[in-house]
N, C-alpha and C positions, 0 to 999 in steps of 0.2 A: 172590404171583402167580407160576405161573410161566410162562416164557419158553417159542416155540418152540425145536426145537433151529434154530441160525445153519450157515451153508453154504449152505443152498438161500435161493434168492431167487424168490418171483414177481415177472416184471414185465408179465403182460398177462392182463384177466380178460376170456373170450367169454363171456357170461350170456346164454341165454333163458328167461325166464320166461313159463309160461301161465298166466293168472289169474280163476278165476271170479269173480264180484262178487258174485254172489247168494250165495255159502257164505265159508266162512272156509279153502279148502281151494286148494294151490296147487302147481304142481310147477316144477320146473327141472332145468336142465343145464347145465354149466359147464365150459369149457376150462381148466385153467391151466395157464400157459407159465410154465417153473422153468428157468432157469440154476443147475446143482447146481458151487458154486465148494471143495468137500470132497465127497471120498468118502463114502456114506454107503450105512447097510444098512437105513434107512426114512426113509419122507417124513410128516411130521407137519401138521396142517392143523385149524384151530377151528371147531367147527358144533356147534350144541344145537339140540334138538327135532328134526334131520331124520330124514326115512329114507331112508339111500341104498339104491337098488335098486339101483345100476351102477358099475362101479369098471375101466377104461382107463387101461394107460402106453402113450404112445406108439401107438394104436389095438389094444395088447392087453388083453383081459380078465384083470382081477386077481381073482381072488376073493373072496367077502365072509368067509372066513376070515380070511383073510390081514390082516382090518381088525381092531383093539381100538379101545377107545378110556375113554378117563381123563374118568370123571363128573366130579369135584372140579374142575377142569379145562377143562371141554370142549373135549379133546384128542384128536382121533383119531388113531392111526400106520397106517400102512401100512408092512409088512413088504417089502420092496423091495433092491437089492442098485443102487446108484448111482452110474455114474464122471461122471469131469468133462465134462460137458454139456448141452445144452439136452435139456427134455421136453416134454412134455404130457400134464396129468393129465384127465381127462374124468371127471366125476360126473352121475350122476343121482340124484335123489331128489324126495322129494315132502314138502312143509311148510306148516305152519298158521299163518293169520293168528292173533293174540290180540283181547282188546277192548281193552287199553289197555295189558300188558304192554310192554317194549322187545321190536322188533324188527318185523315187517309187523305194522300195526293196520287193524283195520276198524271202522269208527265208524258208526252210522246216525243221521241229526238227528231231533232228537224230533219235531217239527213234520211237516218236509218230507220225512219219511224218504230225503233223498239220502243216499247211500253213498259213502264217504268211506277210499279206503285207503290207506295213507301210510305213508312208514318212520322208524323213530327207532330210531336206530342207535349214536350216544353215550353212553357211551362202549364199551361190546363186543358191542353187538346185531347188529351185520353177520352175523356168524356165526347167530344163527336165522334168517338169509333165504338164503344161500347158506354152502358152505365157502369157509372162506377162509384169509389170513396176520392176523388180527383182533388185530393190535397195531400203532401209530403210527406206529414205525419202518418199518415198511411201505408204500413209496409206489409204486404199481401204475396201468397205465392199462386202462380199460374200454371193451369193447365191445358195450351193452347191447341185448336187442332186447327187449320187452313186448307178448305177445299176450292180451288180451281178450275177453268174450266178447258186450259189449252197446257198441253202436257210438255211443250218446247220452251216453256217458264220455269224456273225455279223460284221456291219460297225458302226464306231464309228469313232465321228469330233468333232470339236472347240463346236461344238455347239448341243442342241436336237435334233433328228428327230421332225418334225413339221408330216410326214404320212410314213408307210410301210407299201408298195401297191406291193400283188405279179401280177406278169406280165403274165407268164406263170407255169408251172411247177417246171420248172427250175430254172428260173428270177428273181429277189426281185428290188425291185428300193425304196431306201431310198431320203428321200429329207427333206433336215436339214433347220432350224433354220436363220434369215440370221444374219451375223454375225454383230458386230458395225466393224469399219473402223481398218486395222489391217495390219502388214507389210509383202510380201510376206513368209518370210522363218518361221511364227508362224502362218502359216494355216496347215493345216493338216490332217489325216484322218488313222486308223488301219482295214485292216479286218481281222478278228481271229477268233478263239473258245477260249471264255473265260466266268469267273462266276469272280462273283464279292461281298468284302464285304461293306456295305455304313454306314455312320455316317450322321448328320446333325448339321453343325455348330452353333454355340451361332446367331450367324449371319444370319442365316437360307440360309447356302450354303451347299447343296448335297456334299460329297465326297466320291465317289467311287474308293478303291482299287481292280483293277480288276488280276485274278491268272489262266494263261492257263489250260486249264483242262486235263492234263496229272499231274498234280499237284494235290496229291489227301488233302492235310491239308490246311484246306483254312486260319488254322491259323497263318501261315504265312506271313499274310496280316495284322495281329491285331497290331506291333508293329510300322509298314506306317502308318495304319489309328490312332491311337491314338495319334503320335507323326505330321501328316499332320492336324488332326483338331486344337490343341493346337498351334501350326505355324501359322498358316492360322488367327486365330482368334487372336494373337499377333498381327502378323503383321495390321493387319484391326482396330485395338483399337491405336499403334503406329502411324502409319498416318492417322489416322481420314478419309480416302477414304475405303470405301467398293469396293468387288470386282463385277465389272459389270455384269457377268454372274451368274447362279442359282446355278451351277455346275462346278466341277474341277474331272478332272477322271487322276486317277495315274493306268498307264499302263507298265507292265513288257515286255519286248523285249531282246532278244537275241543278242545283240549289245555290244561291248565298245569303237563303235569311240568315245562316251561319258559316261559320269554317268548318266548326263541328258540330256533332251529338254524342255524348258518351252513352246512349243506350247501353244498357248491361252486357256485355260480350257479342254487343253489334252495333259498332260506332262509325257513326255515318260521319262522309267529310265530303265539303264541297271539292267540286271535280280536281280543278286546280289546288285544294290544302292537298292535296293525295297524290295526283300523280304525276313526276316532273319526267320530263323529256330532251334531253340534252339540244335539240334542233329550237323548240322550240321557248324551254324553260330557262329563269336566268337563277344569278347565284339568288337574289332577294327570292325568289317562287322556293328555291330548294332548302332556304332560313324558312318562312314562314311554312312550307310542311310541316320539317321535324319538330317547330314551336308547338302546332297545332294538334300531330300526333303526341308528342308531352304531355302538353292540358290535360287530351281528351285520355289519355292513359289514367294519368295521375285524378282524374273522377273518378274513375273507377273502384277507387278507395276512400276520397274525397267527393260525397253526394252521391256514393252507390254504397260501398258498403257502409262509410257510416251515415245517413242522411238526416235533413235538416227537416227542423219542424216545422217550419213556414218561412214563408216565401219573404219576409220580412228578413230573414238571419241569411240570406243567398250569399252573404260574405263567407260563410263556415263552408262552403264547396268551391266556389269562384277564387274567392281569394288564395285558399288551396294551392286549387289547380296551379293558378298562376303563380305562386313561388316557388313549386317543382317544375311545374315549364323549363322558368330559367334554371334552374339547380340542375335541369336532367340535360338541356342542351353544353352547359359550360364543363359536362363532365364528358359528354360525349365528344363536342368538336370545339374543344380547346381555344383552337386558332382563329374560331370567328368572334371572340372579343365580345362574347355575349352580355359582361357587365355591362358595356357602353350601350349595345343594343338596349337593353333593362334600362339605364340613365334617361335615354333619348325618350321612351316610354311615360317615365317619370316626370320628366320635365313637361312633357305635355299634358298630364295628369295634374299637377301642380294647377298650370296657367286652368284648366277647367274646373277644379277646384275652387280657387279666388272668383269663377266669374257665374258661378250658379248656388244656388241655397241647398243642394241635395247634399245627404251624409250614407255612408255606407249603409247603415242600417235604416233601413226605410220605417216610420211609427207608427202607417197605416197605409195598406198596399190595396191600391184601388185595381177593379179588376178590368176595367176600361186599359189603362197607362199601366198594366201588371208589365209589359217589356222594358217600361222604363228604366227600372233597377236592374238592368244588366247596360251597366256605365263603366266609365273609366276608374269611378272611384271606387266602386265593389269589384273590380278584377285587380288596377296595380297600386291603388293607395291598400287596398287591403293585403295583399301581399308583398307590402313595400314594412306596411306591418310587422308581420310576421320575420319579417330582416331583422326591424329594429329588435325582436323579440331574441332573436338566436344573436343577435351581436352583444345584448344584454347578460345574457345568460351565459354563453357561449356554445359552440356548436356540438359539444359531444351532449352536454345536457339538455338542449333541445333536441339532440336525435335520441336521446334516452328517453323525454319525455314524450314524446311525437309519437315514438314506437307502443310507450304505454296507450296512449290514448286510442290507438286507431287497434288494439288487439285488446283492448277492455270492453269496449264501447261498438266492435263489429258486428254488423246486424243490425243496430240498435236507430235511435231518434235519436239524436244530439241536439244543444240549443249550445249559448254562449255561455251558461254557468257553467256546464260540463267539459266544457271547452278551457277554459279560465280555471279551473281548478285541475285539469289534467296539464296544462303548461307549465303548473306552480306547483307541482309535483316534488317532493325533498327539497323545497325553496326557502331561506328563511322567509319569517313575516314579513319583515322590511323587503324585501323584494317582490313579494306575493302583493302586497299593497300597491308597489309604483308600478308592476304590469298588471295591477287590475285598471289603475286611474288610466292608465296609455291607454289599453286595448279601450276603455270606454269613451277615452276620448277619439281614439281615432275615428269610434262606429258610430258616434252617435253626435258629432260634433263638424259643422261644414268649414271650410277653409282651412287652413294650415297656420302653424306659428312662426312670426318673424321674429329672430333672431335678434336683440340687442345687445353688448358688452355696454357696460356704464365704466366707470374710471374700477372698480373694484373688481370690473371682469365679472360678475353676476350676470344671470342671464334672465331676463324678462321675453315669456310668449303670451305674445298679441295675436288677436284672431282676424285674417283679412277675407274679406270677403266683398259681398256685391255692391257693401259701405263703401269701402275705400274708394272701389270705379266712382262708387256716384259722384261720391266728394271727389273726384277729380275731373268728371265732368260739370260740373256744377261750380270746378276751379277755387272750390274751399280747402287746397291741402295742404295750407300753416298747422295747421291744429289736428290734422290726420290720424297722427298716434293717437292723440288723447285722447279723441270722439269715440276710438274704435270702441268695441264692447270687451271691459278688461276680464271677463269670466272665465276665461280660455286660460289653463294654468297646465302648465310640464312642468313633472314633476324633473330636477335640476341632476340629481342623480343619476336620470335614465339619459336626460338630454345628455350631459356632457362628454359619458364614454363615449355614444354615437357620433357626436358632434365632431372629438376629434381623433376616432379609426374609421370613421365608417360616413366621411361628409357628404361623399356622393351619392350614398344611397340615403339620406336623412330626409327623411319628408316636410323641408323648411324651408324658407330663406334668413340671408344672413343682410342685416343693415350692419355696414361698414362706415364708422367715422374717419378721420382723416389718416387720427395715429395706427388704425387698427389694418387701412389699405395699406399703410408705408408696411406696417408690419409683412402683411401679404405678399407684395411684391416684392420683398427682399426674400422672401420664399418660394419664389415662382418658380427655379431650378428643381426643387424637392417631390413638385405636385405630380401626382399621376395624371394620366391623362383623363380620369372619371372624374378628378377633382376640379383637372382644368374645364371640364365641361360642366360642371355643377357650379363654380365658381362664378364663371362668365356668362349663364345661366341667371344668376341671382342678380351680376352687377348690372346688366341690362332691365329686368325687371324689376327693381328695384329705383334703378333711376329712371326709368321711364316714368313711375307713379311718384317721382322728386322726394323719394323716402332719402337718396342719398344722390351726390351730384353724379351725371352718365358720364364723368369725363374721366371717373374711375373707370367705366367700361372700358373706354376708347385706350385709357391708359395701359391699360392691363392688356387689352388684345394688340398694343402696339408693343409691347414686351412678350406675349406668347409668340407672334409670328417672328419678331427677332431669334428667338430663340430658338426657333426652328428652321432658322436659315443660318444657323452657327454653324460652323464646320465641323461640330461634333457629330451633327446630325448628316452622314455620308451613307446610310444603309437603310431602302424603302422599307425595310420592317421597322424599321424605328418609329415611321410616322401611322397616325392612326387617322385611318378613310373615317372615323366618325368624327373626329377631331375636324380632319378639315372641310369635312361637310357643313359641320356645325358654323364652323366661322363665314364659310362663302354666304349661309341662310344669315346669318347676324348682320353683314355687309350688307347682304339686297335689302333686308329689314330696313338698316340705317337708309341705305338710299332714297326710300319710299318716304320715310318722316322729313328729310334734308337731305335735298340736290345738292351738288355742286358746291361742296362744302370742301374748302380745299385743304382746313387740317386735318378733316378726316381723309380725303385721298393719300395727305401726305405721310400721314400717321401708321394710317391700315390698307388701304386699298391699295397703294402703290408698293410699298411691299407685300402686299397677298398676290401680287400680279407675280412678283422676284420668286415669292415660294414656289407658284405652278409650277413656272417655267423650272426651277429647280426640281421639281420633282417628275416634271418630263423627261427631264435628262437621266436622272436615276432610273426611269423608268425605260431608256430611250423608246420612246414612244414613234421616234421617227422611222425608226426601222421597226414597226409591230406587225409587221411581217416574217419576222423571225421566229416568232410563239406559233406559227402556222407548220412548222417543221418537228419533223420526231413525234409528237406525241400531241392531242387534241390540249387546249387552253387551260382546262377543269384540272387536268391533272398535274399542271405546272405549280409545285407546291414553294418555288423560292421567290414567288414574288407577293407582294400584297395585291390581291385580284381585285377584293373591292376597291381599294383607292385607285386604279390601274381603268375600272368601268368607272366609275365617279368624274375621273379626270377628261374620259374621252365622250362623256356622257351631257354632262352638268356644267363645264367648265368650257361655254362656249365662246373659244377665240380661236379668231384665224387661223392661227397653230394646230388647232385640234380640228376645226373643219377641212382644215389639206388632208392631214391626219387620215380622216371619214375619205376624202373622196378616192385617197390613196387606196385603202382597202376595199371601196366598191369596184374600183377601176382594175384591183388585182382581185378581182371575186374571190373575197375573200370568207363565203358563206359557209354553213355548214360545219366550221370552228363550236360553236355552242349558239345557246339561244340569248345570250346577253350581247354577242357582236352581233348577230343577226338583227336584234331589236336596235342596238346603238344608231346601224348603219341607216336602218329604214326610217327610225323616228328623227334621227337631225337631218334628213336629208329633207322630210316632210315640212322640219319646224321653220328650215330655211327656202323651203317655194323653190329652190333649184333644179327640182327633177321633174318632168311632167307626167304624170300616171299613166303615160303608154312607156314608158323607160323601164316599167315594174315587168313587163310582159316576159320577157325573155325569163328571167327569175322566176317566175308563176310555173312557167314551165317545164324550168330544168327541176326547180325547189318547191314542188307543189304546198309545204307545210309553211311558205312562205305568205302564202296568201292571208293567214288570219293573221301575220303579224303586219303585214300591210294593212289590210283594215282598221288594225286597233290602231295602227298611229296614225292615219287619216284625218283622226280628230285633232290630233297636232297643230294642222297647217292653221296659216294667219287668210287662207285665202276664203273668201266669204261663198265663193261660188262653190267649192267643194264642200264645205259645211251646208251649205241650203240644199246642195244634191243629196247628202247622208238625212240631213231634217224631214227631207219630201219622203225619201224611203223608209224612213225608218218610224216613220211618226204619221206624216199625211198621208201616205197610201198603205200605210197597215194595217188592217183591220187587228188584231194584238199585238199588244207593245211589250216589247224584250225592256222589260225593268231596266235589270243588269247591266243589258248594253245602253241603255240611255242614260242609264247616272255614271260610267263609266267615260260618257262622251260631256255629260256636265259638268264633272270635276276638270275633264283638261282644258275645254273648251269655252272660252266669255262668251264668244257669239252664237253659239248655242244654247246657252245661258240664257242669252235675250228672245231667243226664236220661240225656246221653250217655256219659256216663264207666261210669252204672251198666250200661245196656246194652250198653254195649262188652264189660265183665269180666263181663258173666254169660253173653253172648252170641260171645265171640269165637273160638267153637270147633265153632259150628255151619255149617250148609251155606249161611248166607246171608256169611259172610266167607271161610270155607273157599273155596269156589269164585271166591275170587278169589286168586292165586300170595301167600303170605307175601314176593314179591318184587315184588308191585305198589308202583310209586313211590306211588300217591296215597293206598294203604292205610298205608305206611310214614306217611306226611306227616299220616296222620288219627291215627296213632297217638303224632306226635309232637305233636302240636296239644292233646292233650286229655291229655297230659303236662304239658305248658311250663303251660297254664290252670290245669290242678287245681290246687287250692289245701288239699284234706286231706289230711293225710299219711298214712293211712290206706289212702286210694285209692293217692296216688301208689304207696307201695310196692306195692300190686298192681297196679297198672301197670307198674311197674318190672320186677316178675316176669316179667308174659307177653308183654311187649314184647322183654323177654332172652330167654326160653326160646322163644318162636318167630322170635327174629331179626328182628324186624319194623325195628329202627332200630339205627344206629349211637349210644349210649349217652352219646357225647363230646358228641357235637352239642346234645343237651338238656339236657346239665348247665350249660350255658351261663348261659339261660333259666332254669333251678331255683334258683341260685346267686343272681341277681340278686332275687328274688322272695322266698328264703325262709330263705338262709345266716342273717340274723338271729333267725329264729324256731326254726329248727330245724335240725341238723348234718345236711349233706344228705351227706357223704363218708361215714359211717357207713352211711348208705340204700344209694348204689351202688358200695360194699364190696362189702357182701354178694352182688353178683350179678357181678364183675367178673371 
């Protein structure tokens, strides 16, 4: 990527925008105030798609000769002769909304046709709304005004209207607030029809949850705003900084290039991160809200107020965020067991870690693949980080230090020195030393340390990564350890506290010898449940790549599920819904590698059948028609709910399909939107009901109908899949992204319909006309990548997914690796195209 050139600084942008609604057509003009601190003989500035008509230094006319500008880039110069002082650059030009592209979007709702334009700006979109300095280091304040042309819209920015002044009839002109100093891609702006409901923080900060008004239950909004004040007001008491503005407005959008956008005091959330619905939302929509209002709070302070200086360092906000997420939910709702949540995260963090080359800290960020660095490893290995950091340290000196850092450095550009020396704050040397080496290794270092004890109990970190897979497809793994690359050093001091208070959140695995598992499972009484899951985590992928034997696996899960069929264990809160999720995914796992293995049935599977059925009982599941009396399901606080959905959900046996039909048969809808969705997706997964059965339902439960739809994609019937393929796909003239990777992750046979239509089809005017830089075309194209399962497709996928750029290559190797490294050499496959 490359840089402006440095000298010139903007620090103040005058923006007016006129904005039609009805078209996709928009114009502006734009002051900006440059302090030139070096002589210079042009000024440089980023904008794609515009057309500037008009070009002012100083109120003189420059001419549009005088302008080039660098496609690869989106570079403009102006040819200019500069001494040291203040200017004013003045632009005019005229720019188009997209439908979905970054940058201004205009969206129309199927239904209610409201119009909807909104900006999405992250990471270098600013520059197709206006010119701009369209890099992070850049911190500017704004003086925004937004004129309109239909006065039944509101506009809504970072900031208040300061006056709304009608023009004409027609015309509205708002003119906002000006902003403090803030990085191009967290300005922003919505225009919509919307109503809103507001609280007002302990802190005396406004928060408005706003709800389009085709959307007639405004309370839908109450479980945002109650869970957004209680966050907000955490986080503001945790680092002792208040937040600069009066107001924070959470606004719903039609969108899932993301969940969120922390724009500056107007954070956008897709429809569902924001609004849950008890008819039709379940407990997992109402966990990933308050996660995603977390985040996007805790940016607020993390990459708004202290921001990063290129897009390189995305770990010093991302990662952030993400270790206050969790910090801000496990303080809020206690009961939902958010460490395990956080584990389950991890461990799949881990497994894409060992199977791709990327390191949090990106060493050169190409502006093609700039989305790529927002991965698994820059949001939870970097905040997995930050654990180890505060478990090292411990928690009062990390909130002492944390709070220095973000009230020294607010306002400001921060990188990774500032950061690294604000954490090591009244540290001695000796520790200022081992989390310099950690924090360097975590960012700039790919795969993780395994774990060995030798006889002396020392610990050796080795680096696994896409070596290891090879050599184990390539069936060389005698000598494994030793080939690895031994560079990879933890330091022992920081390793071992973590290692043993904090195993389950330690960003490793543990090779276990013979003496060292006996040790283990004479301990297996002792372990929490994050351990049990970190544990059997490790002895699975570990023996699977034959670092230690799987029989330690099988051993060990044939000792946990015992133990949870002991008669100590008489009360559903003892058991934990991520615990036994985890183990049913280990069993279908095993399944898939070894059929009909009957010491494994005898060992695990045959008592995991014992525990269900045990914890149906506790559960009596057979009368779960009793939860339907006194009070809705949601507010039944004395049972475990999630293991309670898990069981009737996931845990498909006879027992539990009576179970389903029982409660159809006693309409039993309308309880919450997790029985509603149970009922309709196993009814679907099992062909039992014919879709004229749905009718009467449609009727009485109108909000039933999109939950019918979405599990459609469910059924095993090929005739109902090719009816959804024909509509949704062959007779569309545009294609719902959304809804078609949401029908390719459930669906094989869709998979196939779509894979073949994509390669015969991805070259004509109904993909064409959407940018080979569309996010959710990228995301379709990665989707029906990671699924396929012939290798025949995939390599022509592989092709045209390369040769038109459509995705970053690293990111699916990932996914391919885990799926198919045993069957077939997949480094051979994307060789060829690298």
């Amino acid at each position: 990527m490359k840089y402006l050139n440095s000298g010139i600084v903007p620090f103040l942008y005058t923006i007016y925008f006129k904005i039609n609604i009805n078209n996709n057509k928009f114009s502006g003009k734009i002051d900006i105030h440059l302090k030139v601190n070096n002589k210079k003989n042009s000024i440089q500035f980023h904008g794609l798609n515009l057309d500037i008509i008009n070009l002012q230094i100083n109120n003189q006319s420059i001419s549009l000769n005088n302008l080039s500008y660098d496609k690869l880039n989106n570079i403009y110069t102006i040819d200019y002769n500069l001494k040291l002082d203040d200017y004013v650059l003045s632009i005019e030009y005229n720019g188009l909304a997209t439908d979905d592209e970054d940058g201004l979007i205009r969206y129309v709702h199927k239904k209610s046709k409201n119009i909807t334009l909104y900006t999405r700006f992250e990471p270098i979109a600013a520059r197709r709304c206006y010119p701009c300095w369209d890099e992070p280091s850049y911190k500017v304040k704004y003086n925004t005004s937004i004129e309109i042309n239909d006065k039944s819209y509101n506009v809504l920015y970072n900031t208040d209207p300061l006056s709304i002044n009608n023009i004409d009839d027609n015309n509205i002109l708002y003119k906002f607030a000006e902003t403090i100093p803030m990085c191009t891609y967290l300005s922003s702006f919505i225009i919509s029809k919307f109503r809103y409901i507001e609280a007002i923080s302990k802190h005396q900060i406004r928060l408005r949850v706003y709800i389009p008004t085709y959307i007639e239950d405004l309370k839908c909004g109450d479980f945002a705003l109650e869970c957004g004040i209680r966050a907000l007001d955490y986080i503001i008491d945790y680092l002792d900084l208040t937040f600069p503005y009066n107001k924070i407005d959470f606004i719903p959008i039609n969108d899932t290039s993301a969940a969120g956008m922390e724009n500056y005091g107007l954070i956008f959330y897709e429809l569902d991160s924001l609004l849950f619905n008890n008819k039709n939302s379940t407990l997992g929509d109402k966990r990933r809200i308050a996660h995603v209002i977390a985040h996007e709070l805790a940016h607020q302070w993390f990459g708004n107020i202290l921001s990063i200086n290129k897009w390189n360092n995305l770990w010093l906000k991302e990662s952030f965020a993400n270790y206050f997420e969790h910090k801000i939910i496990c303080e809020l709702y206690p009961s939902w067991d958010t460490p395990s949540y956080n584990i389950m995260a991890l461990l799949k963090t881990l497994e894409y870690d060992s199977l791709c080359m990327n390191t949090i800290r990106v060493k050169k960020v190409n502006i093609k693949y700039i989305e790529s660095i927002y991965n698994k490893l820059t949001y939870t290995k970097g905040g997995n980080l930050l654990n180890a950091i505060n478990s090292y340290i411990g928690e009062e000196q990390f909130k002492t230090n944390i709070r220095m850092y973000v009230n020294k450095y607010q306002h400001q550009i921060i990188n990774n020195e500032i950061f690294i020396n604000s954490i090591c704050e009244n540290l001695s040397i000796e520790i200022k030393t081992n989390i310099n080496i950690l924090i360097n290794q975590y960012i700039n270092v790919s795969g993780y340390p395994i774990i060995i004890y030798n006889k002396e109990k020392t610990i050796k970190a080795l680096f696994n990564s896409i070596q290891l897979i090879n050599n184990s497809i390539q069936n060389t793994t005698q000598n494994t350890i030793q080939n690895i690359t031994q560079n990879y050093t933890h330091n022992e001091k920081i390793l071992l506290p973590i290692l043993s208070n904090n195993k389950y959140l330690s960003y490793m695995r543990i090779v276990y010898d013979k003496t060292q598992f006996i040790d283990l499972i004479s301990n297996i009484k002792t372990y929490s449940i994050h351990n049990h899951l970190s544990i059997l985590d490790d002895l699975y992928i570990i023996g699977s790549f034959k670092l230690c034997s799987l029989k330690f696996w099988i051993i060990y899960m044939h000792l946990l599920i015992n133990l949870l069929l002991d008669d100590t264990y008489t009360n559903i809160e003892q058991f934990s819904y991520f615990l036994i999720k985890k183990i049913f995914e280990y069993i279908k796992l095993f399944n898939k590698i070894i059929k009909n293995n009957t010491i494994f049935n005898k060992l695990v599977r045959d008592p995991f059948n014992r525990l269900i059925n045990k914890l149906n009982i506790l559960f009596d599941i057979a009368n779960i028609d009793i939860y339907q009396l006194n009070k809705p399901i949601y507010n039944i606080n004395n049972i475990n709910y999630g293991l309670m959905i898990f069981l009737l959900l996931d845990i498909r046996t006879v027992f539990t399909n009576n179970i389903l039909y029982k409660m159809f048969d006693l309409n039993m809808f309308n309880l919450c939107g997790d029985i509603n969705n149970i009922m309709i997706k196993r009814i679907i997964i099992n062909n039992n009901v014919l879709m004229s059965k749905f009718d009467s339902i449609i009727i009485e439960y109108p909000h039933m109908r999109e939950i019918i739809e979405n599990n459609i994609i469910y059924s095993k019937n090929k005739k109902i899949i090719e009816y959804i393929f024909n509509k949704e796909v062959i007779n569309k003239q545009q294609i719902d992204y959304d809804y078609l990777i949401d029908i390719i992750n459930a669906n094989k046979y869709f998979v196939e319909l779509m894979t073949m239509y994509y390669i015969e089809n991805f070259n004509t005017e109904k993909f064409n006309k959407i940018s080979h830089n569309n996010i959710k075309y990228k995301r379709l194209s990665n989707v029906l990548l990671i699924k396929q399962s012939n290798l025949k497709l995939i390599n022509k996928l592989i092709h045209i997914i390369k040769t038109t750029d459509n995705i970053n290559l690293y990111e699916s190797k990932h996914a391919l690796f885990v799926k198919l490294y045993q069957k077939y050499n997949i480094f051979n496959i994307f060789n060829q195209y690298n």
